[in-house]
N, C-alpha and C positions, 0 to 999 in steps of 0.2 A: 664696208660689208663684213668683213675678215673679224672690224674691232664688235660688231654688231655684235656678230654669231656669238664671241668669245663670252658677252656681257650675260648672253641668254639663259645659263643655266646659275648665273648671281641673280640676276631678277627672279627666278622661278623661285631660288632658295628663300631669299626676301621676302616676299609677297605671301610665299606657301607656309615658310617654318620660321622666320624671322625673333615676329611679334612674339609667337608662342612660345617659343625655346627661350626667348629674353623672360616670357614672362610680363612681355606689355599689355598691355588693355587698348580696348577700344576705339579709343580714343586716339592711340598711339597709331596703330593702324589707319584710320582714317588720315593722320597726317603722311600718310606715306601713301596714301590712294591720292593725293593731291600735290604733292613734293617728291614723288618716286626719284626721280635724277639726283636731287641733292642726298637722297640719301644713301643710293648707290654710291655716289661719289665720294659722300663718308666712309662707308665701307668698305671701298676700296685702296683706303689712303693705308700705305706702312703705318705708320702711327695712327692709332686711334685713340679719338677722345669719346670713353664710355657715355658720359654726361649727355653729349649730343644725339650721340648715337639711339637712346632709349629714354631719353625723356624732353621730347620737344618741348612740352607747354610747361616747363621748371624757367627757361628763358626767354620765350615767344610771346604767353599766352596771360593773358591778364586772372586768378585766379575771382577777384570783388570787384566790384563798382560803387561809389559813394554816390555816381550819378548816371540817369537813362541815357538812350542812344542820342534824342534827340538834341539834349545840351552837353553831349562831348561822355566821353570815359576819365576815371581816377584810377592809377595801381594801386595797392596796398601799398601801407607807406611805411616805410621802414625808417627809424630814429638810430643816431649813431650811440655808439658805447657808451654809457653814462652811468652814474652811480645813485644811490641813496634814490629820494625823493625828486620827482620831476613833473613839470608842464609841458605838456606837447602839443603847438598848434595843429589843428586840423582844418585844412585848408578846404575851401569852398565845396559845404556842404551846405545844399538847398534847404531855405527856411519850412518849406509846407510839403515836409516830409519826414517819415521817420525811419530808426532805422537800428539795427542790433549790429553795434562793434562786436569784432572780436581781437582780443588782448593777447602776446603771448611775449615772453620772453626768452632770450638765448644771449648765452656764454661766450666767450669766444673758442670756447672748446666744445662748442654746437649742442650742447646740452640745455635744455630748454625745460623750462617751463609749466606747468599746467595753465590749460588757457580759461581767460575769463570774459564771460558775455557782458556786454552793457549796450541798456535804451536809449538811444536818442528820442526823447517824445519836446520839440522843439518850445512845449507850451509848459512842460514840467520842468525844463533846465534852471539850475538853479542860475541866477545873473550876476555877475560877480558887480559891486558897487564899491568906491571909497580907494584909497591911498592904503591898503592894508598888505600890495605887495608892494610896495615905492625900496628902489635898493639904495643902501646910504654905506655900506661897508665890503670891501673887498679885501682879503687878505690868505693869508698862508702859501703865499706861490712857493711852488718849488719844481727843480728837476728831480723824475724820477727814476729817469732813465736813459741810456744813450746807448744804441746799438749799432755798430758798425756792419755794413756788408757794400753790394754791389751800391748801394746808396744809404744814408748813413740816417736812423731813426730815434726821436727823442717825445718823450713822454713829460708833460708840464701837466701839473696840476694846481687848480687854489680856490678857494672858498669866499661866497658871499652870503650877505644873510638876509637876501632874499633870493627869491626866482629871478634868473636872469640868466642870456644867452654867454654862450662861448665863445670869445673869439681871441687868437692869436694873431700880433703882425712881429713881423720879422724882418729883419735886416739884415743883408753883407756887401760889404762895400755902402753904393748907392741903390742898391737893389731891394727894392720892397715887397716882399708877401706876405700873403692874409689865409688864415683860418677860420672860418666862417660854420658855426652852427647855429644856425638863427629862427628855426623852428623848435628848438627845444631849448628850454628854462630849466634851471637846473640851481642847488645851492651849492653843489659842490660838482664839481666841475673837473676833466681830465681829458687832455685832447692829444691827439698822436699825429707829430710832424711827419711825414714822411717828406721822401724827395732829397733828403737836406745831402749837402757832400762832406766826404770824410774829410779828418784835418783841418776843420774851417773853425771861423769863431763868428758866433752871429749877435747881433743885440736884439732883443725882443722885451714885447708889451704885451699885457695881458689884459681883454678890454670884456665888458659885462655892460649887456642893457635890460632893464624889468621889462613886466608887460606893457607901462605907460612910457615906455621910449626913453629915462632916464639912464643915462649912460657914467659909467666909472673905469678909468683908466688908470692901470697901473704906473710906478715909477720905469725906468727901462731896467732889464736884467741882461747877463751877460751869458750864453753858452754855447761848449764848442766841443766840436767832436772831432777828439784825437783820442780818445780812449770810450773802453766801454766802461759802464759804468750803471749803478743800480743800487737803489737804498735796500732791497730784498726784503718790500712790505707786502709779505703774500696773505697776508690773513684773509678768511672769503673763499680763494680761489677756489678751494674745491668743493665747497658749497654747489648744492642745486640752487639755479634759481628758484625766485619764490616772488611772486606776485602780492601785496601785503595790501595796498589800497588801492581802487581806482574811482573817479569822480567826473562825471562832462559838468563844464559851465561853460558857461556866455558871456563874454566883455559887451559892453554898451561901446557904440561905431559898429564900424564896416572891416573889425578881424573876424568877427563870429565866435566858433566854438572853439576849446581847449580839451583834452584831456591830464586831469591830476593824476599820476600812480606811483606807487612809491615798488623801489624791486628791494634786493637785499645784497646786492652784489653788483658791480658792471655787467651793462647786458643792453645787447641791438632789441631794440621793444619792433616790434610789430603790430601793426592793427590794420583788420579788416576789415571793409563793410560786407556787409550781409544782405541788401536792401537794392533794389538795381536794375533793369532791362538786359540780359543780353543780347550785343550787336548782330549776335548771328548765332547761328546751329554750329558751325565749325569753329568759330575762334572766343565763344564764351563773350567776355567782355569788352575780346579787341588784342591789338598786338601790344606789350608792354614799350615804355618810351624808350630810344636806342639808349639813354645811358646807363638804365637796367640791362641791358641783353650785350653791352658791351663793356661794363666794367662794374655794378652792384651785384651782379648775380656770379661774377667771376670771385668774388670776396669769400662766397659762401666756403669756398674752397681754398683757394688760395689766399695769402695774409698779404697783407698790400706793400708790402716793403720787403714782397718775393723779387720782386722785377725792377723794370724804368717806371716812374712815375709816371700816374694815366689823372684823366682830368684837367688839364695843364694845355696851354697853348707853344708851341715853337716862334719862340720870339726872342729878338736878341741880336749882336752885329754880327755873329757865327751860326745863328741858328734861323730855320727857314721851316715851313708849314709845309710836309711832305706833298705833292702833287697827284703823286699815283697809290699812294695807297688811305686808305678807309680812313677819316676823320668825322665826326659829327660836331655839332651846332658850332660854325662857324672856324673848326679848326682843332680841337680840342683833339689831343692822341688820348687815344684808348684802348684798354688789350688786345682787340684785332686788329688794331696799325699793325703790329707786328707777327701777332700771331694769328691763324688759322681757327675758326673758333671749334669748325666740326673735324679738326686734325688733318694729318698733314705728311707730307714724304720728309720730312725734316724732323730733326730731334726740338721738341718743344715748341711743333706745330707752326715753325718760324717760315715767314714768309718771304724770307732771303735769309742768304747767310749773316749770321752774327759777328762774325769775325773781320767781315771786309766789305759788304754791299749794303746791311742792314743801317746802321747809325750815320752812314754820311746821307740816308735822307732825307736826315732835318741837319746835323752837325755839317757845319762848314768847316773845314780847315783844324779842323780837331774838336774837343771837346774834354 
């Protein structure tokens, strides 16, 4: 009763001058007509995280839909860093319907873009036919970068001459990992390791498939992070992005549509649909899938090789799949394994302490 009364004049403040004083809209309110508690509970934390606190539907709230209620929801789909000229699958969008992308691009220094509209009219797509992207050469691998911190990050680049996906594997010891970007085609190609540990030496491959499944494998290369290190090829960088071509077509099978767009710089592409049912009056499109709202939408902000590596499973003869706290699709840690997402009575929103409780609950016997 005593905690009740104490809570009463934080609820009035909330409710009464919250929204206004932040400056939020409508919308923002209405989420707090239906989540009062959790947002109390945000605002009452020592630490706050601004993010949560005044913009719920930036990580909840589905913004587009590719498709109606009936046959499920799409997010907006976001394509990782890439350069030059690119293919980007677009995943299962309905034949007898149409529909207005929208295009935008961003920097990693969040500078973005002017955005650009395009039709999907399914009977006007152009249909791509013939062996005119088939890839037959791969070349110019290099490192471009190796940066040490709390986990140790290395930047490979290399070029093909045609459209074709990204992928790195890597090796330490007998231990195998894969980098996978397989919705985007690309001619020139740059992919960023995280996770890796300092002072190691890893062997790696560099591997590329077209749109028809032909695949090319690099020789093995050798790299190791005991120093940092950088060829210092900034040219670009402070360029605004610039959107230069964009094109939908249609492969013949069961991949569908593509979009072609060339940027001018590396840049996270985004595309919209514009076309769609909303699931309801309150939540727009639907809730975004948990690995947007627990670790893509944490990127906007934060750089991925601020922390422990997220995405990843706890596997290994010292390591173990935490029990009690937050994992999705079947294990996977991601930044609220350990952190708080709406803040927190801890410095960095940590969900135990870092120092002694936090990492033995997946590390076994050290790590």
């Amino acid at each position: 009763m005593i905690e009740l009364l104490l809570r009463i004049p934080l609820i009035i403040l909330i409710l009464s001058f919250g929204p206004a004083a932040l400056g939020q809209d409508r919308k923002y309110s209405e989420c707090i007509a239906c989540h009062e508690k959790i947002y109390i509970e945000a605002a009452s934390n020592h630490y706050q995280h601004n993010v949560a606190r005044d913009k719920c539907e930036l990580c909840h709230i589905l913004q587009y839909s590719y498709d109606n209620a009936n046959d499920g929801t799409k997010a907006t789909v976001r394509f990782s860093v890439m350069q030059g000229e690119n293919i980007l699958y677009l995943d299962n969008i309905p034949e007898d319907k149409k529909y207005q992308l929208t295009v935008k691009a961003a920097d990693p220094e969040m500078r973005s873009s002017e955005t650009v509209d395009v039709n999907i009219v399914p009977e006007e797509v152009w249909r791509y036919q013939g062996k005119t992207l088939v890839l037959r050469q791969l070349s110019g691998i290099k490192i471009e970068e190796v940066k040490k911190g709390m986990f140790a990050q290395a930047v490979i680049s290399w070029e093909t001459d045609n459209f074709a996906t990204s992928e790195i594997e890597y090796t330490k010891d007998k231990s195998v990992s894969r980098f996978t970007a397989d919705n985007t085609f690309s001619k020139r190609h740059k992919v960023a390791l995280t996770g890796l540990k300092n002072k190691e030496r890893y062997r790696f491959n560099v591997i590329s498939r077209d749109l028809e499944g032909n695949m090319l494998k690099s020789r093995e290369y050798f790299l190791d992070t005991f120093e940092n290190f950088s060829i210092g090829d900034k040219e670009g960088e402070d360029a605004k992005p610039i959107i230069d071509y964009v094109k939908v077509f249609k492969t013949e099978g069961p991949r569908g549509y593509y979009l072609r767009i060339s940027v001018n710089k590396p840049c996270e592409v985004k595309v919209s649909g514009r076309e769609g049912h909303k699931t309801d009056d309150k939540h727009g499109y639907g809730l975004v899938p948990s690995r947007f709202s627990t670790i893509d939408v944490c990127y906007k902000c934060h750089p991925p090789d601020a922390s422990h590596p997220v995405g990843v499973k706890a596997h290994g003869n010292k390591l173990k799949t935490p029990e009690d706290l937050p994992t999705i699709e079947g294990g996977l840690v991601t930044c609220v394994t350990c952190h708080f997402p709406h803040g927190g009575n801890r410095a960095f929103f940590a969900r135990l302490d870092f120092k002694k409780d936090m990492c033995v609950k997946c590390h076994i016997g050290g790590y």
